[in-house]
C-alpha positions as CSV (number, residue, x, y, z in Angstrom):
1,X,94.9,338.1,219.2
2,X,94.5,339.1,215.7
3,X,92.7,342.8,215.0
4,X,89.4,343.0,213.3
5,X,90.8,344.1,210.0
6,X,93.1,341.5,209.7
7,X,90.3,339.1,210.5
8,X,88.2,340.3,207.8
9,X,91.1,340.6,204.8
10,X,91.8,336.9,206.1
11,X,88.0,335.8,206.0
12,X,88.0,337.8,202.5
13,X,90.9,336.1,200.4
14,X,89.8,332.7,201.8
15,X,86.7,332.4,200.0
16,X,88.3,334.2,196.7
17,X,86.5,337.5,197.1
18,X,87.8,341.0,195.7
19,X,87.3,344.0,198.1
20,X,85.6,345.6,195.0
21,X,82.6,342.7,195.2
22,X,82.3,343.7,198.6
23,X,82.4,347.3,197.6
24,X,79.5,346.3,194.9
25,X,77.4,344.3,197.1
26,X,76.7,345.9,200.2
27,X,77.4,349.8,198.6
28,X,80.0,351.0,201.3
29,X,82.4,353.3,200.9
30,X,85.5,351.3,199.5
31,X,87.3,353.8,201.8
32,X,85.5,352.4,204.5
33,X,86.4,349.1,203.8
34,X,89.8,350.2,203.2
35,X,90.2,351.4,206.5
36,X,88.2,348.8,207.8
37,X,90.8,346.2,206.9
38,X,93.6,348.2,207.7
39,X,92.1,349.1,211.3
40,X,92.3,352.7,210.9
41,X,89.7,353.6,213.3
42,X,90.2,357.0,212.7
43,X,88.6,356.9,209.1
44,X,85.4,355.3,210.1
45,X,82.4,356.7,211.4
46,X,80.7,356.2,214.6
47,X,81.0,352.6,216.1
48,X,77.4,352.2,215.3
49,X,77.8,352.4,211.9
50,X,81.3,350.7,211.3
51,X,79.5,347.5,213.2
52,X,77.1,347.9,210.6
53,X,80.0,347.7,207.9
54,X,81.1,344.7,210.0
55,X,77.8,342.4,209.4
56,X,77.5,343.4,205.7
57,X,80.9,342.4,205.2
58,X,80.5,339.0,206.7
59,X,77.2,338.4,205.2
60,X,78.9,338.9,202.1
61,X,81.2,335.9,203.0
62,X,78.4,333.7,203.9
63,X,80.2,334.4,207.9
64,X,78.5,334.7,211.1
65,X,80.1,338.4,212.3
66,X,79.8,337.3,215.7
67,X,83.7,336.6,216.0
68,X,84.3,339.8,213.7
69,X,82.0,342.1,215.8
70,X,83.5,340.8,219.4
71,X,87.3,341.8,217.8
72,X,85.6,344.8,217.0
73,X,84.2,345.3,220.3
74,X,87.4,344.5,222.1
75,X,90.6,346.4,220.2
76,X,92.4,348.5,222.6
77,X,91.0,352.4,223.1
78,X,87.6,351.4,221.7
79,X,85.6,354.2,222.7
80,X,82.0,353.8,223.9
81,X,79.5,354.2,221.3
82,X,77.0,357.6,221.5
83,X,74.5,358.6,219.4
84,X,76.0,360.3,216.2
85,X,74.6,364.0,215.2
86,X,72.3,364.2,212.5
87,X,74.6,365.2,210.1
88,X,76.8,362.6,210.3
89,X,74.1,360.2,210.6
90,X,72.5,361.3,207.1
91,X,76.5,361.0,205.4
92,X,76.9,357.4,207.2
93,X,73.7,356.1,205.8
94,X,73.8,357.2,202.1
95,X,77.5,355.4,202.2
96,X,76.3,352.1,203.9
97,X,73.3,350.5,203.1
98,X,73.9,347.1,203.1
99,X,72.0,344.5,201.0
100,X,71.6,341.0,202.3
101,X,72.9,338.3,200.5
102,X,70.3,336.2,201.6
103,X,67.3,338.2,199.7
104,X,68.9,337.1,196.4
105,X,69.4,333.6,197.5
106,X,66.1,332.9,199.0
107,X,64.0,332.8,195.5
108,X,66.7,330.8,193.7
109,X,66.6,327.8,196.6
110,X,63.0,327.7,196.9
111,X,63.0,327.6,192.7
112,X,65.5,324.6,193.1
113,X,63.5,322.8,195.7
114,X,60.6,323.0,193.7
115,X,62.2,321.5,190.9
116,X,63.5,318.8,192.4
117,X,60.1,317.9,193.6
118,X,58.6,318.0,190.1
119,X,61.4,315.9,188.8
120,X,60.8,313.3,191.7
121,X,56.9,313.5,191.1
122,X,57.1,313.0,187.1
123,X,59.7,309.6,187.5
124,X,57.3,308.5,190.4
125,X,54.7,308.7,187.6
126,X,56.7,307.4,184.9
127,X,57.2,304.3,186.9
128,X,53.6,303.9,187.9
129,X,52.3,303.9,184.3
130,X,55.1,301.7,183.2
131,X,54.0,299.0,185.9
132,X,50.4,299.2,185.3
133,X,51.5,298.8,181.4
134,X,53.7,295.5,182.3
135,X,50.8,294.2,184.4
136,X,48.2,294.2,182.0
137,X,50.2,293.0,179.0
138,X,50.9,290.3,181.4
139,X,47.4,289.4,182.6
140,X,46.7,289.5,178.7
141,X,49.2,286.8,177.8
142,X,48.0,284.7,180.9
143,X,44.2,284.8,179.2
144,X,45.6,284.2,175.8
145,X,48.6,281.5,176.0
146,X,48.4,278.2,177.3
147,X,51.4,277.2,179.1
148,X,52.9,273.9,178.3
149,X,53.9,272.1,181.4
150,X,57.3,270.3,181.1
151,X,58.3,268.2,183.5
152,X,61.8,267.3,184.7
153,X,63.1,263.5,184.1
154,X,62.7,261.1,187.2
155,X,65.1,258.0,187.9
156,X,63.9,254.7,187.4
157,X,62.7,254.4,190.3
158,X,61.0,257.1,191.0
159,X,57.5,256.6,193.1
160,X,54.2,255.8,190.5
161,X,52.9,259.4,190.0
162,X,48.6,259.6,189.9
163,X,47.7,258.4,186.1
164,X,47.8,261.6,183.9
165,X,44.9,262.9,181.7
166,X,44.8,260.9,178.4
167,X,46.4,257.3,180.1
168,X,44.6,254.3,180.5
169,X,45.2,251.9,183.2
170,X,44.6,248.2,182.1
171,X,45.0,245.2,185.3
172,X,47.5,243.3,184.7
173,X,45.9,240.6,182.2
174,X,43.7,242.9,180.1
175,X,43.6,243.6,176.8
176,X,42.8,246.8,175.0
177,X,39.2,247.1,173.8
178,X,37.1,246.2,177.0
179,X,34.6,248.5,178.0
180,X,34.9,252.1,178.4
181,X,39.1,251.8,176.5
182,X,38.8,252.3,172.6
183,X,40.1,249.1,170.9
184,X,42.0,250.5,168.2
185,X,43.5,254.2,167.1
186,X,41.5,257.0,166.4
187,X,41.1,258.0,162.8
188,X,44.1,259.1,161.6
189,X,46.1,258.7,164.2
190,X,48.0,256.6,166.7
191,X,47.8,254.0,169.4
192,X,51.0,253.2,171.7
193,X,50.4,250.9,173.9
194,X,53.5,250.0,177.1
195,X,53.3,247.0,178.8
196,X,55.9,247.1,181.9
197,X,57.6,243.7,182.8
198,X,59.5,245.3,185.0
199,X,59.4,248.7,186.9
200,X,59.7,251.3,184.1
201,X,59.5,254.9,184.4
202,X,58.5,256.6,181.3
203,X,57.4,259.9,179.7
204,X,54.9,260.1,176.7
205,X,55.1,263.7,174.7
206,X,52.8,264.2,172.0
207,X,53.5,266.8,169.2
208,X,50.3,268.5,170.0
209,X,52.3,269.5,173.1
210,X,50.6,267.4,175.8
211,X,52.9,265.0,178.2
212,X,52.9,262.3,180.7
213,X,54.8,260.7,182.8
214,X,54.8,257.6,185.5
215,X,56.2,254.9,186.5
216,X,54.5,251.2,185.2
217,X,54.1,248.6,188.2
218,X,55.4,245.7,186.5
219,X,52.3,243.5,185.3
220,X,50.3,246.4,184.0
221,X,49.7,248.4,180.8
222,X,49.2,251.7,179.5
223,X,48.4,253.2,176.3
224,X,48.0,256.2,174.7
225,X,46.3,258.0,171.6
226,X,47.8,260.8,169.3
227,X,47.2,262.3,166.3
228,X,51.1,263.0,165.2
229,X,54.0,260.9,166.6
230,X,55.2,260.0,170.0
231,X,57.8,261.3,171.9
232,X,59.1,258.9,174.4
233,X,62.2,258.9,176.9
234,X,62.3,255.4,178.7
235,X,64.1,254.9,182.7
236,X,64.4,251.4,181.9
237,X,65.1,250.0,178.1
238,X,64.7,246.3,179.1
239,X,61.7,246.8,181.5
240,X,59.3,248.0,178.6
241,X,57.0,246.1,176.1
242,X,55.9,248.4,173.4
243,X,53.0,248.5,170.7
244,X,52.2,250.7,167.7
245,X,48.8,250.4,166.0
246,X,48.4,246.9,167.1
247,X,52.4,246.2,165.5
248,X,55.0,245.3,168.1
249,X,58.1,247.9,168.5
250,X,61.9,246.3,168.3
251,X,63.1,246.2,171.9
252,X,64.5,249.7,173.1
253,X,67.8,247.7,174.9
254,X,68.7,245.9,177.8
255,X,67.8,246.7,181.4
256,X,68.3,249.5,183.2
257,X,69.5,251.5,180.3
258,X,68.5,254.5,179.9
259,X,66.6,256.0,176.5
260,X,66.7,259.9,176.5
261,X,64.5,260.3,173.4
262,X,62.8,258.2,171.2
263,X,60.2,259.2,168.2
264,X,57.6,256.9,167.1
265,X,56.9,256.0,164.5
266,X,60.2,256.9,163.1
267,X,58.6,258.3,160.2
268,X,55.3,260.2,159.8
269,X,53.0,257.9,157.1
């Protein structure tokens, strides 16, 4: 079993200490701690105060002295501790007065801590104001921006969707210009009129940004007013009669072919 000094010069060069910054810390003798380390017994005062010099040490290291007190306690011829005479007790003292590492430590940690926390409050805060920013810029644009919708294209197909704002139904058989369905285009504008032969899907865009889309039971007839050209992407070329302000439009193509995009009139008058 190793001796209490060897214990302690162990402990020491372990964590990288000098016997002097032992010497400086707890203000023992360094002949103490000389002796200390080298088990000379003999040099050191009465057991009361060398187990004393034992927990500074260790406190020192940042080491429970539990271990270092029971080698202490157990080396061979260890005599019983007694109450030291006044004289000696007055010499022991002014050499040993050991100052706990942990008083220096305590305000630093507490300081850390408590910076920490401030850091953690002022991002929490940061974030906060940043999200409330973001939502009302957002609720802003909502109030001041109309979305345009813009639907995906259907297959032919596709199942007749509920007529859209701005179409017009006709029966199959009917004519533009009965009652309640304007006969001819708005002032300075357009009139497109489909008529379906066959099952047609189709979408209508107008450049003022508003579009429709359906599919035309064959038989019936749609139409639809605008004051810039018409957009147009047909499901089936073939299945599709169209009308410009009252003019007939040059067939699109054979059935079942497919037009992605179509402007009309070609050319704005």
């Amino acid at each position: 079993m190793s001796s209490v000094g060897a214990y302690l010069r162990q402990l020491r060069e372990t964590r990288g200490v000098s016997l002097e910054e032992i010497v400086r810390v707890t203000r023992v003798s360094s002949s103490y701690l000389h002796a200390l380390e080298g088990d000379d017994f003999s040099a050191l005062p009465e057991p009361v105060f060398t187990r004393g010099f034992v927990r500074a040490y260790c406190q020192v290291l940042g080491e429970a002295p539990d271990e270092a007190l029971a080698l202490y306690d157990g080396r061979s011829g260890a005599p019983a501790a007694v109450a030291a005479p006044l004289r000696q007790t007055s010499a022991a003292l002014q050499g040993a007065t050991p100052v706990p590492v942990s008083r220096n430590r305590g305000p630093v940690l507490v300081s850390f801590v408590l910076l920490v926390v401030l850091g953690v409050a002022l991002f929490a805060v940061t974030l906060a104001l940043q999200a409330g920013r973001e939502t009302s810029d957002e609720r802003r644009g909502t109030r001041t921006t109309m979305p345009t919708p813009t639907p995906s294209a259907a297959p032919p197909g596709r199942p007749a969707d509920a007529l859209p704002t701005g179409v017009t139904a006709l029966p199959s058989g009917s004519s533009a210009g009965t009652a309640g369905t304007p006969a001819g285009p708005q002032p300075g504008g357009y009139r497109l009129i489909a008529r379906a032969v066959e099952p047609t899907w189709i979408r209508v865009r107008t450049e003022e940004g508003r579009t429709t889309e359906e599919t035309i039971p064959a038989g019936q007839m749609r139409e639809w007013f605008s004051t810039r050209p018409f957009t147009l992407t047909v499901g089936n070329a073939g299945g599709i009669r169209l009308e410009l302000n009252g003019r007939a439009v040059p067939p699109l193509g054979p059935s079942g072919v497919v037009i992605p995009r179509v402007v009309l009139p070609t050319e704005a008058p």
